[in-house]
N, C-alpha and C positions, 0 to 999 in steps of 0.2 A: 223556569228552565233557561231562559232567555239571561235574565240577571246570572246563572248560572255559570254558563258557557264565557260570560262577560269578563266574571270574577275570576275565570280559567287562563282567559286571553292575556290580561292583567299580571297573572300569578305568572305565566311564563314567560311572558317579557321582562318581566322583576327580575326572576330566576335567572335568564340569559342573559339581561343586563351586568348581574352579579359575577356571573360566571368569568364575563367578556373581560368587567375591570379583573376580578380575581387574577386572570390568566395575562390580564397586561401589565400591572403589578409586580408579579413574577418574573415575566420578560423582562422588565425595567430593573429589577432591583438584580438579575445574574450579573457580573461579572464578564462579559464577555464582547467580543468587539462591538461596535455601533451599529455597522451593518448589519451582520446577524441581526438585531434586535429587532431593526426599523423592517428587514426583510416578513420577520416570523408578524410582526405588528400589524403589516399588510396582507400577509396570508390569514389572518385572524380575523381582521375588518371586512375584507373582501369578497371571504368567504364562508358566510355564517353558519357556523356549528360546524362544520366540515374543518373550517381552521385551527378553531379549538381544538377537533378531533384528532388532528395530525401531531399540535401543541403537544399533547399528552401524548402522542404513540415517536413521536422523533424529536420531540425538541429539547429534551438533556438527556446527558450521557447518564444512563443506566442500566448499570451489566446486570441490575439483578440484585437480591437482597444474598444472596449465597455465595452468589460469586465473588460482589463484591467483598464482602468480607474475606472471605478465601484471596482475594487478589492482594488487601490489607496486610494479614497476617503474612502473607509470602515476599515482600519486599524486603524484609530486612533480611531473611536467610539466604536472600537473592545477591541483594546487594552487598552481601559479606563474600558472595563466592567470586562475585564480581573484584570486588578490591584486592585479590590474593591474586588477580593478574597482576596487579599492580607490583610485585615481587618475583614477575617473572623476567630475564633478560631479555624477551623479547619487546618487550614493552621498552625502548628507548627511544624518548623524544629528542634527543640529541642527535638521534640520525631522521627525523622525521623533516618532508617538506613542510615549508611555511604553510600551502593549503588545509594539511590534516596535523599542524601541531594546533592549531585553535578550537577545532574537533575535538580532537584528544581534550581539551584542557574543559570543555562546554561537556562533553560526554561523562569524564572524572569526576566532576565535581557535581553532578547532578542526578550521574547514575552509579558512580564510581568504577565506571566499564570502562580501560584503556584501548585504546589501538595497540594491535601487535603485529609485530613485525617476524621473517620465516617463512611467507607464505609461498604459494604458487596458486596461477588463476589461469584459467582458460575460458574464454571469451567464444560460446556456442551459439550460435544465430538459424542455424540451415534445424527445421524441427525432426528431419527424421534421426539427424546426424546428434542433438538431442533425446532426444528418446532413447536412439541406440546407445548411447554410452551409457546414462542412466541404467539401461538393463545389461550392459557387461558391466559396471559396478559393482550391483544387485546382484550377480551370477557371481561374483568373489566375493562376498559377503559373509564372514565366518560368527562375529555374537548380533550386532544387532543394528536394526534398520527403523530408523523414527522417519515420518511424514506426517507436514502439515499444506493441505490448500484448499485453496478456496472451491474450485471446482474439479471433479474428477470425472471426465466423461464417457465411458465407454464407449470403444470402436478403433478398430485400427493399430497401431502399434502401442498405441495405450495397452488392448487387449493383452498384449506381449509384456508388459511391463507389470499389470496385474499375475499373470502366470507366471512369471520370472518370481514374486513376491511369493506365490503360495509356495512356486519349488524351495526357495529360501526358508519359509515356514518350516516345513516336513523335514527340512534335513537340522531342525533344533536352530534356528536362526529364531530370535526376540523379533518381531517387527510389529510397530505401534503405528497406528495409522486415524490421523486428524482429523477429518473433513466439515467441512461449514455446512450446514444440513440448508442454509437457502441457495447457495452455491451447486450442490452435488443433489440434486433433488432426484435425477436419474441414476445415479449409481447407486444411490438408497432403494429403489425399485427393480431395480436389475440384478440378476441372477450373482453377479462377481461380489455383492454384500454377504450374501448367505456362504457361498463356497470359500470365499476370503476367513470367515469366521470358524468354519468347518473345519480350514487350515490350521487354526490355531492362532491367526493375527488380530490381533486387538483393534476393533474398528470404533471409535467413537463420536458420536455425531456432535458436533459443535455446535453452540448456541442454536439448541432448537427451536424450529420455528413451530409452532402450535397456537390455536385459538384461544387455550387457556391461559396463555403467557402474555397476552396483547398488552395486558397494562402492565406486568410485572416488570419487563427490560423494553427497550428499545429495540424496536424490529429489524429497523437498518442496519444497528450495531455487527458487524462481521469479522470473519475470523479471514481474514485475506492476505494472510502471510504463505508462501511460496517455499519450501525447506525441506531438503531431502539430509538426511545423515546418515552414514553407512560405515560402523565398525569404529564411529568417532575419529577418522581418517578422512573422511571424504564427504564433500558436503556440495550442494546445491543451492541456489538460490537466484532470482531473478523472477523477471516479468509472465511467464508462462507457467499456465496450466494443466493439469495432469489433464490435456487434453491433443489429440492427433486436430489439428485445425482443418485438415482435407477430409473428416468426418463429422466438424465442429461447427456449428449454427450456419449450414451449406445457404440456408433460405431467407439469412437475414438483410442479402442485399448489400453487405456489404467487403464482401472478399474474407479471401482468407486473414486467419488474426496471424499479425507479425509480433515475433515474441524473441527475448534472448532469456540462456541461464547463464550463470557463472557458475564454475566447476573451480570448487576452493580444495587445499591439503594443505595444513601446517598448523601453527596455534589456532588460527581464528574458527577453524572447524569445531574446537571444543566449545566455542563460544555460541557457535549457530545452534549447536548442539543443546545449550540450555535454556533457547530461547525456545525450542521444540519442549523443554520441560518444562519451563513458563506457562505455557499453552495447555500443558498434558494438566500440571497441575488446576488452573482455572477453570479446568472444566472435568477434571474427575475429582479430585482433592488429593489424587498421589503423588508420591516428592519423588524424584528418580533424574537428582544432581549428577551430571558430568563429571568424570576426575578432571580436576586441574591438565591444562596441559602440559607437558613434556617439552622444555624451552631450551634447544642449545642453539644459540644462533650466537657465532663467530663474531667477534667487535668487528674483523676484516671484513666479513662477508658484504657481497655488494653487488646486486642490489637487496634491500630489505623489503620489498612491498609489502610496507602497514596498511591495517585493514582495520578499520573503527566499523563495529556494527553497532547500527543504530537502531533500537527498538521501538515502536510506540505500541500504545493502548492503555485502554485501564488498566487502572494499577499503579501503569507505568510512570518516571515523571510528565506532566503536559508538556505539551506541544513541544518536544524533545525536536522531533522531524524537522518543524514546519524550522524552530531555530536554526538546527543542521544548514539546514536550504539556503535559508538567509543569508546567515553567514558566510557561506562557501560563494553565493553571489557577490555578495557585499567582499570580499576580498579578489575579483575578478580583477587582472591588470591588461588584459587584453583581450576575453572572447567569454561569451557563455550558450553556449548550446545544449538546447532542451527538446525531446522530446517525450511528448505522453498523450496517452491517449483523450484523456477525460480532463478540459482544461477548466474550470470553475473554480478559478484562483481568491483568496483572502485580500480584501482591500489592502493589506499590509504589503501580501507580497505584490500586488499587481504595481505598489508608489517602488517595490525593490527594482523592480526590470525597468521601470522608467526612468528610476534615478541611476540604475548602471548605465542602460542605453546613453541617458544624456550626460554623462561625464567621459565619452568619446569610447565605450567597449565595444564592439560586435554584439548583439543580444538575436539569438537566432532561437526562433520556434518552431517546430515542427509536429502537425499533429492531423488527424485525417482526416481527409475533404468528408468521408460517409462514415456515420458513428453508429453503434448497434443501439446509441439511447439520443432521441430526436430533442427531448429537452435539450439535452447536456449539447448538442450539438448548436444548436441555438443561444443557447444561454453562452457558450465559447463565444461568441461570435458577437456578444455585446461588448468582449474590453476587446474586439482590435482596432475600433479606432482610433483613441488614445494609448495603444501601445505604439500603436505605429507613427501616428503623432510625435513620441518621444524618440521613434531612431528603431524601434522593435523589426527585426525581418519578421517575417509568418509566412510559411509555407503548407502548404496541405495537400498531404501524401494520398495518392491515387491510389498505390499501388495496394490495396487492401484495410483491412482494419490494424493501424499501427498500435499495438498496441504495448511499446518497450521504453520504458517507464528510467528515464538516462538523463545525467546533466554532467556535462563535459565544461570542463574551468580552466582555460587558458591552456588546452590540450597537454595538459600534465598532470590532472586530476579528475577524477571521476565521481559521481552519485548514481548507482542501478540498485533496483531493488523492486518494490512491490507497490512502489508509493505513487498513486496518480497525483496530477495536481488540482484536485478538488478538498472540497472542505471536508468530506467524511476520512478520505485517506486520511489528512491532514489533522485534524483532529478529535476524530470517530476509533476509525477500525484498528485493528490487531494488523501491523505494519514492520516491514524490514526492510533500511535503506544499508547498503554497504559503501564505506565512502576509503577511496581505494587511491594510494599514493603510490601510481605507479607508472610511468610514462610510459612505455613498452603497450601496456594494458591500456592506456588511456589513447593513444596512437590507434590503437585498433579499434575501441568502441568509436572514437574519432570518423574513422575513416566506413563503417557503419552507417554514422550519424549521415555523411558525406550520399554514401548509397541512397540513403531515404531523400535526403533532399533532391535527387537526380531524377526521384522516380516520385517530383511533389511540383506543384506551380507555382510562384512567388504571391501573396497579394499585394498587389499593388493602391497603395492610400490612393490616389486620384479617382479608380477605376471603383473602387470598394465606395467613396460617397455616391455613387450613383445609382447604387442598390437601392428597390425598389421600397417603401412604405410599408406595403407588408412585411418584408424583412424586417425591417427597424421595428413594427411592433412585434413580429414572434420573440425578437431578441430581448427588446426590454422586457416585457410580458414573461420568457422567461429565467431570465434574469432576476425576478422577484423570486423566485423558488428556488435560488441557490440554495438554501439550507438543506432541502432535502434533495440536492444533487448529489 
């Protein structure tokens, strides 16, 4: 028995030794930055069998053997509807600023999606003054209403926006409705699932989370794109959740969540509008294409605000976003200001902000002193010494959990949307940035940005080395876990 037990001990050190190299192997031979690798390498060593275990449950992108395929097959019939803006007169780069003609030209050739110009935006920040316009929208809404988000949380004027949705139903209104099943885990339980369905609106739960799925897709993988469309007229998009915040995680210690939308009407609405079919389709397998938009936009007319919508995810081309960002930094001639909430930036971008900082731009950060996730709060907090090293401001907003996801480019261009500056936004999740040439619009997210920092502390580099030992280990400590941040 003894010789037994021996032979056992043996056999499964064999085994996990196999397992360990198999699994480091694979890490080494991906394609993908250094960091990541050496990050998952350390979570692997450090943490025996638990690391592996994560390896397999988060460490590549895996929608799924159905979806993917489904995401396969639907790029080119996507990518065809996309190019036929390309023929519409709102799409002229000839009127376009320098910030969004580079855009446009990275966008076209890689997704064949143009920026189009025609629009109108309005820039919502106050949430009830959100919400309520969302539901007179909703209340004129004559064929049909698509929603996609991440979380939808019952209580409060949300409640009102769910009622306004069934009235809509009953009186023959279409409304298709998205929701991320690890996001919306309470509206899945809650009474407004059943009566919503009862209504006749299409409720479908997105990448489901279930026990029998743990190894088929990637658990983290999410649907966290932010989209309201209404009549293909009117469309929604930004940082905020189908959620009332004065109803909204009241206990998590860290204030209310500060969130903007954007309120779009003109071409680009058709365009949000397919990205809602995007979504419908990868996770039902039904196609339900947008008509082409309706383009009469004046050579006179003036001003044009183009609007490039930038999509990511599977499917999608890679790191479309994180390029977007890059570039729109890397073309900065005098300022760039960011805020978001969840900063667990790409070795890539973190060399962008120091080499804009040290070629003499403003590089301003903004992001909040109390985070509702203690990693990620931590783990921010190991690049500010070498940002600020290279000329980086960082400020950290008191004033609640900031959570409005904004990069402002020599106050005459804009980046809002859905996208945090972490690695799963970045190269994970179902994502929508809208990158917005429009000064007017950009003056007022500007002067927003301005609000947050009034109501933020500066860090200061001298005062920040003197942060105590503990600090420095939680940071670096976890700082190794970026991957699954």
């Amino acid at each position: 028995m003894e010789k037994f037990y021996h032979f056992l001990t043996l056999a499964s050190i064999v085994v996990y030794w196999l397992l360990v190299a198999g699994v480091t192997l694979r890490v080494v031979l991906k394609r993908r930055a250094v960091s990541i690798s050496l990050a998952w390498l350390m979570i692997i060593y450090i943490l025996p069998i638990v690391g592996v275990l994560c390896y397999f449950l988060f460490g590549e992108l895996n929608l799924g053997k159905k979806r993917a395929e489904r995401a396969k097959d639907m790029f080119k019939p996507f990518e065809q509807w996309f190019t036929g803006l390309n023929d519409c007169n709102a799409h002229s780069p000839e009127t376009f600023g320098r910030h969004i003609y580079k855009i446009d030209e990275l966008c076209n050739h890689r997704l064949g999606l143009p920026a189009l110009s025609g629009n109108t935006l309005s820039l919502q920040s106050a949430p009830s003054d959100i919400l309520h316009s969302i539901i007179k929208d909703i209340e004129k809404a004559e064929t049909s209403i698509q929603m996609v988000f991440y979380i939808w949380h019952p209580g409060g004027l949300v409640d009102s926006v769910g009622t306004a949705l069934i009235q809509a139903a009953k009186r023959g209104v279409n409304v298709r409705l998205l929701l991320d099943s690890a996001g919306s885990p309470r509206f899945f339980r809650s009474p407004w699932h059943t009566m919503m369905k009862d209504a006749g609106i299409e409720v479908i739960q997105a990448l489901e989370v279930s026990p029998w799925r743990i190894f088929l897709r990637r658990l983290d993988l999410r649907q966290h794109r932010k989209i309201i469309v209404i009549d293909e007229k009117v469309a929604y998009t930004g940082s905020m959740n189908m959620v009332d915040p004065a109803y909204f995680k009241q206990n998590s210690g860290v204030g209310q969540w500060i969130d903007i939308m954007v309120r779009v009407t003109g071409p680009t609405v058709n365009v949000i509008s397919a990205i809602h079919c995007w979504d419908w389709e990868v996770e039902t397998g039904k196609r339900m294409l947008p008509s082409l938009p309706e383009c009469h936009i004046e050579p006179e007319q003036s001003p044009h605000h183009p609007i490039q919508v930038v999509p990511s995810g599977p499917g999608m081309p890679e790191h479309l976003i994180h390029q977007v960002l890059t570039l729109a930094i890397n073309q900065a001639n005098e300022s760039v200001r960011i805020t978001t909430p969840y900063f667990v930036p790409s070795a890539d971008l973190v060399e962008t902000l120091k080499m804009t900082a040290q070629r003499g731009i403003e590089v301003e950060l903004i992001i909040p002193l109390k985070n509702d996730s203690l990693m990620v709060q931590w783990a921010s907090r190991a690049f500010y010494s070498e940002l600020m090293y290279a000329g980086v401001k960082i400020y950290e907003f008191y004033g609640g959990l900031l959570h409005t996801k904004s990069v402002v480019i020599d106050k005459q261009f804009c980046l809002v949307g859905t996208v945090n500056m972490d690695m799963r936004s970045l190269w994970l999740n179902f994502e929508l940035t809208l990158a917005i040439d429009d000064e007017a619009f950009t003056e007022q997210m500007y002067q927003l940005q301005q609000s947050y920092i009034e109501n933020a502390h500066e860090v200061v580099l001298e005062k920040w080395q003197q942060r105590s030992f503990y600090s420095r280990f939680l940071e670096r400590l976890f700082y190794l876990f970026n991957p699954l941040l």
